[in-house]
C-alpha positions as CSV (number, residue, x, y, z in Angstrom):
1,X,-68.8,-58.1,-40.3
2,X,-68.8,-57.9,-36.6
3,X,-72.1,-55.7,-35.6
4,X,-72.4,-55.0,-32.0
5,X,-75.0,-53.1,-30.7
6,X,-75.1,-50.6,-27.8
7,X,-71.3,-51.2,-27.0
8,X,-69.1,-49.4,-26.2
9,X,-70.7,-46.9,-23.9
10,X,-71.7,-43.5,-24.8
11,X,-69.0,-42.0,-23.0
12,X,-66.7,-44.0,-24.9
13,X,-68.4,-42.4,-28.2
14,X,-68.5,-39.2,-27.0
15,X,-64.3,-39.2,-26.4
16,X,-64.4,-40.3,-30.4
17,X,-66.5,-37.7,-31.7
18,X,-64.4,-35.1,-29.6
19,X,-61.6,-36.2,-32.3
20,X,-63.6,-35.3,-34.9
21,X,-63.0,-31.3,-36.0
22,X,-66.7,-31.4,-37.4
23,X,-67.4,-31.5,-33.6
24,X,-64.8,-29.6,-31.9
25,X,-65.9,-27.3,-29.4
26,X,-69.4,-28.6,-28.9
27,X,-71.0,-30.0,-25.5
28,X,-71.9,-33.2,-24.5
29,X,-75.8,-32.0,-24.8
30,X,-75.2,-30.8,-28.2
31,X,-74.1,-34.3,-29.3
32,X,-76.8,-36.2,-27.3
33,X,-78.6,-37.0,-31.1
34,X,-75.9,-38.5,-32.4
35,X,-74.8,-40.4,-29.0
36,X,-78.3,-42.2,-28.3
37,X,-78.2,-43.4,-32.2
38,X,-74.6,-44.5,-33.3
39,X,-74.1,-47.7,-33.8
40,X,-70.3,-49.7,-33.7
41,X,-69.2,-52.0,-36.5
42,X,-66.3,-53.9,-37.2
43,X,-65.1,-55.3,-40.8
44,X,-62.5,-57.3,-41.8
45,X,-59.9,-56.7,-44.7
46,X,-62.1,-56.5,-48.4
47,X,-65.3,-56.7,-46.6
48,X,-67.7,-54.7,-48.2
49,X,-69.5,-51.6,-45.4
50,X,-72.2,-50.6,-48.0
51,X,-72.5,-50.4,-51.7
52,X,-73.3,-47.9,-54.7
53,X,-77.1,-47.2,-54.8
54,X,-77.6,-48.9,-51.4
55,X,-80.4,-46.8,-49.4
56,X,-78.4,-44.6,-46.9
57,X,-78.4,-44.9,-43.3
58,X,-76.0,-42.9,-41.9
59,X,-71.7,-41.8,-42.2
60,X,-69.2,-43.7,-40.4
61,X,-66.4,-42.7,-38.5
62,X,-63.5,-44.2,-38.7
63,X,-62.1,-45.1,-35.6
64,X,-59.0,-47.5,-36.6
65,X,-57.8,-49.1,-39.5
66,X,-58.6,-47.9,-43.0
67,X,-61.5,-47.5,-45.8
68,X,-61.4,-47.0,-49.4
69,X,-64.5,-45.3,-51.8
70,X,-64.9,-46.6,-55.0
71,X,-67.0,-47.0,-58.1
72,X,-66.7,-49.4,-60.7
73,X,-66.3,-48.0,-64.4
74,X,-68.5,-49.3,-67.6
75,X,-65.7,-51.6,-68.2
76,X,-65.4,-53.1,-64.8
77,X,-62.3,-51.5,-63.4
78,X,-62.2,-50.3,-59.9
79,X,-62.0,-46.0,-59.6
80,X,-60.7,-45.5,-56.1
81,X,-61.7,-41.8,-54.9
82,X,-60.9,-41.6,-51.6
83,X,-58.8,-43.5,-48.7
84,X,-59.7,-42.7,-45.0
85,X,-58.1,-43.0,-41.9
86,X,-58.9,-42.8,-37.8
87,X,-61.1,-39.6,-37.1
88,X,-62.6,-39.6,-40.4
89,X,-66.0,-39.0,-41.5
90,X,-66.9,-41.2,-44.6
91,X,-69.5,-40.5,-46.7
92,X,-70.7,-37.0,-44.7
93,X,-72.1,-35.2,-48.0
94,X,-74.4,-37.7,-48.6
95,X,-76.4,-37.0,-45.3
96,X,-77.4,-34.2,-47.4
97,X,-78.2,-35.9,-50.9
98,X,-81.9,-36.2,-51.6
99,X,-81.9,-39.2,-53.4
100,X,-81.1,-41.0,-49.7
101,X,-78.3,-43.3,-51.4
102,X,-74.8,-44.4,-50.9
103,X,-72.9,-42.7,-53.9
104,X,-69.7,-44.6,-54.1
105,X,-68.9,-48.2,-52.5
106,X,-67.6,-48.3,-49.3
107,X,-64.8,-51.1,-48.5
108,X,-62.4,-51.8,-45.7
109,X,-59.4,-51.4,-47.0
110,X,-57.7,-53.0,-44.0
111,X,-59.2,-55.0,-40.7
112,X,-61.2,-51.8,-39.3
113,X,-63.6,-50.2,-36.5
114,X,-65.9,-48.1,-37.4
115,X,-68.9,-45.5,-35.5
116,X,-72.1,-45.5,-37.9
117,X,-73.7,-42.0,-37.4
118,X,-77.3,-42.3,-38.2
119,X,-78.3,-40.1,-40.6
120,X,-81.0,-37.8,-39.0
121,X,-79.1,-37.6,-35.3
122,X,-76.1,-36.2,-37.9
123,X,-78.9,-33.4,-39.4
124,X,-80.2,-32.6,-35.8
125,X,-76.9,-32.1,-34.6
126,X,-76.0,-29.7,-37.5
127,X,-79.4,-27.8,-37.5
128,X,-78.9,-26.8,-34.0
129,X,-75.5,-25.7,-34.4
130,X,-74.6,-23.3,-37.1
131,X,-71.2,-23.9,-36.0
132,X,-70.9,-27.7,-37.8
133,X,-72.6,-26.5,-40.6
134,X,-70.2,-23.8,-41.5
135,X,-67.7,-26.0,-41.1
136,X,-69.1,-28.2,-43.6
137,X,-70.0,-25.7,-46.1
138,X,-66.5,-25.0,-46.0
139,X,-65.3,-28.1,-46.3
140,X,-67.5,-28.7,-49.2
141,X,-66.8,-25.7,-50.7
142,X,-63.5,-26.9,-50.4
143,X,-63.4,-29.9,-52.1
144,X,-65.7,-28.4,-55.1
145,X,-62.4,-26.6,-55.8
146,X,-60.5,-29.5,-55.9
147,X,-62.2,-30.8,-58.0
148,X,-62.2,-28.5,-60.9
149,X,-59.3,-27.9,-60.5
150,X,-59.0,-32.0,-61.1
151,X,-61.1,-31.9,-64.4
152,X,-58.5,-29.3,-65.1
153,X,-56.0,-30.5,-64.8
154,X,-57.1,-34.2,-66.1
155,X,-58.5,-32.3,-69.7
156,X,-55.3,-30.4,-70.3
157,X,-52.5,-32.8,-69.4
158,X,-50.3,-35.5,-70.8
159,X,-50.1,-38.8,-68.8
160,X,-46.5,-38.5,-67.7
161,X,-47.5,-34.8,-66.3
162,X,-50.4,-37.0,-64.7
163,X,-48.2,-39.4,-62.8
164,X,-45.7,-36.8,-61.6
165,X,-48.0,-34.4,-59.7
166,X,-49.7,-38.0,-58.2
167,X,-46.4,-38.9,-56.8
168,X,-45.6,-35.4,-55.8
169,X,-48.6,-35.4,-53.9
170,X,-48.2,-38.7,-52.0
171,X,-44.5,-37.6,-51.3
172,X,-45.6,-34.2,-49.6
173,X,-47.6,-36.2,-47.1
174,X,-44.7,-38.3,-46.2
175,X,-41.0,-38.9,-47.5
176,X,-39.0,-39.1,-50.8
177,X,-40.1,-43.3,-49.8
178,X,-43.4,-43.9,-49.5
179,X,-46.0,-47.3,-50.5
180,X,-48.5,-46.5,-53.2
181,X,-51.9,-46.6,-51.6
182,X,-53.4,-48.3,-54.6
183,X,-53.2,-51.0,-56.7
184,X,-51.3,-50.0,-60.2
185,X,-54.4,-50.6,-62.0
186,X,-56.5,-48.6,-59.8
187,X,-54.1,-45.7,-60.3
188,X,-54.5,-45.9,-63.7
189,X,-58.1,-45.7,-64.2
190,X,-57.5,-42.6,-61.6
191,X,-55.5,-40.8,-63.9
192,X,-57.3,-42.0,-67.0
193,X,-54.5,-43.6,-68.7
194,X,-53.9,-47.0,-69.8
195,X,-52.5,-49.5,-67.4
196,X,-50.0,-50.4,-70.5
197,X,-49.3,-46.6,-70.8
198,X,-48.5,-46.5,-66.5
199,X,-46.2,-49.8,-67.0
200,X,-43.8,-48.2,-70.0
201,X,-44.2,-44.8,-68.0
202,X,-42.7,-46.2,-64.7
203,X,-40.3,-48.8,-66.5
204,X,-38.8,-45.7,-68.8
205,X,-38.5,-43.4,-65.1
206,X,-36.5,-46.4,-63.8
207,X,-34.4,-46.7,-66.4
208,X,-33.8,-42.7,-66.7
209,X,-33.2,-43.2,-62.5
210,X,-36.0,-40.9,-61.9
211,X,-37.6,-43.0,-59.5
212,X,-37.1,-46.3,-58.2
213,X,-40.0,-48.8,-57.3
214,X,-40.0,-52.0,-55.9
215,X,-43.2,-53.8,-55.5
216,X,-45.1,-51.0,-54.5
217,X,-42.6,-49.0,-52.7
218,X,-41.8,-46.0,-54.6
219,X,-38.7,-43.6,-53.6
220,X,-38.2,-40.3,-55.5
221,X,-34.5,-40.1,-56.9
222,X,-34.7,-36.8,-59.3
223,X,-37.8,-34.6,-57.8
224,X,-36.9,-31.2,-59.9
225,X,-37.8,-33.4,-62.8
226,X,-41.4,-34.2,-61.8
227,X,-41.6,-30.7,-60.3
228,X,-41.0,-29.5,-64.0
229,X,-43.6,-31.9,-65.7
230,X,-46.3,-30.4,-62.8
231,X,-45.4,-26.9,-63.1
232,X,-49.1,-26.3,-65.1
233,X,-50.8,-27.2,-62.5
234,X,-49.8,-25.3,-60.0
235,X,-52.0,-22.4,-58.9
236,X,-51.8,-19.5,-57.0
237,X,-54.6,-19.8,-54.5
């Protein structure tokens, strides 16, 4: 890790945080907290930012490059939850968890910059302006939803059903071509299958020209058909 303190300027910072929607609208003064207090870091590709249980400091923002939260299972295998890119806020709910610790491991996923907001500049800023914490109640709120709906859909569905509506959801984002953001066996301890089960999955789709995958790059060939294995999960709201 490359730590550099009190670079860039803070006029620098403030053009980042402008990117930021948590922020948008609010006035330089507004975001004086979190200016006089952030911190800039830089990581290189597998480096470790912070760790699960580590006493928290503060979110980052990422500013290039890309992160990856994680925990590790009872059996050692890596459960990636979330991937973020530029303008992202990692780890923002836990400025509000009272046991003052990183939940999840934090990773750069590729060589990356990133803005360390210090915790308690992040809860001034938010107590005097209702405006960010609506924002965040809503995106909160949000992801809550998501998540059930998850558990869901994770209790009541086979594995194949599992797989389809996790490419469907990477293709929506991009094309019928895309790179799986995750190792194989990383997406199967996300989908809580077997990594043997994932391998005769994807082999059998080849086969049946469903899909066709090359190292990593996947590219959809018969989409109705993993429409029709997702068609449980889809809700109307």
């Amino acid at each position: 890790m490359t730590f550099v303190k009190n670079i860039p300027t803070q006029a620098e910072i403030l053009t980042w945080l402008n990117n930021v929607k948590m922020f948008d609208g609010l006035t330089t003064d507004a975001l004086i907290p979190i200016l006089e207090n952030a911190s800039y870091m830089e990581f290189s590709t597998g480096e470790l930012i912070s760790y699960e249980g580590m006493p928290f400091s503060g979110c980052s923002l990422v500013l290039a490059g890309k992160v990856e939260v994680f925990r590790n299972t009872y059996l050692g295998e890596e459960k990636v939850f979330g991937i973020f890119s530029p303008y992202e806020l990692v780890a923002i709910a836990a400025v509000f968890m009272p046991h003052n610790r990183f939940p999840m491991t934090i990773r750069a996923k590729t060589n990356c910059s990133l803005l360390l907001l210090e915790k308690n500049s992040v809860l001034q800023v938010c107590m005097n302006n209702p405006i960010v914490m609506q924002r965040l109640l809503v995106q909160f709120s949000t992801k809550l939803y998501e998540q059930i709906n998850n558990i869901d859909w994770l209790t009541s569905s086979s594995a194949e059903q599992r797989l389809a509506a996790y490419i469907l959801s990477l293709s929506s984002k991009q094309d019928t071509s895309f790179v799986l953001p995750i190792s194989r066996s990383q997406l199967a301890t996300k989908l809580g299958i077997r990594y043997e089960t994932l391998s005769r999955l994807i082999s059998s789709w080849r086969k049946q020209k469903i899909i066709e995958i090359k190292l990593n790059q996947v590219t959809i060939l018969k989409r109705t058909y993993l429409h029709q294995l997702t068609l449980p999960s889809q809700r109307s709201f």
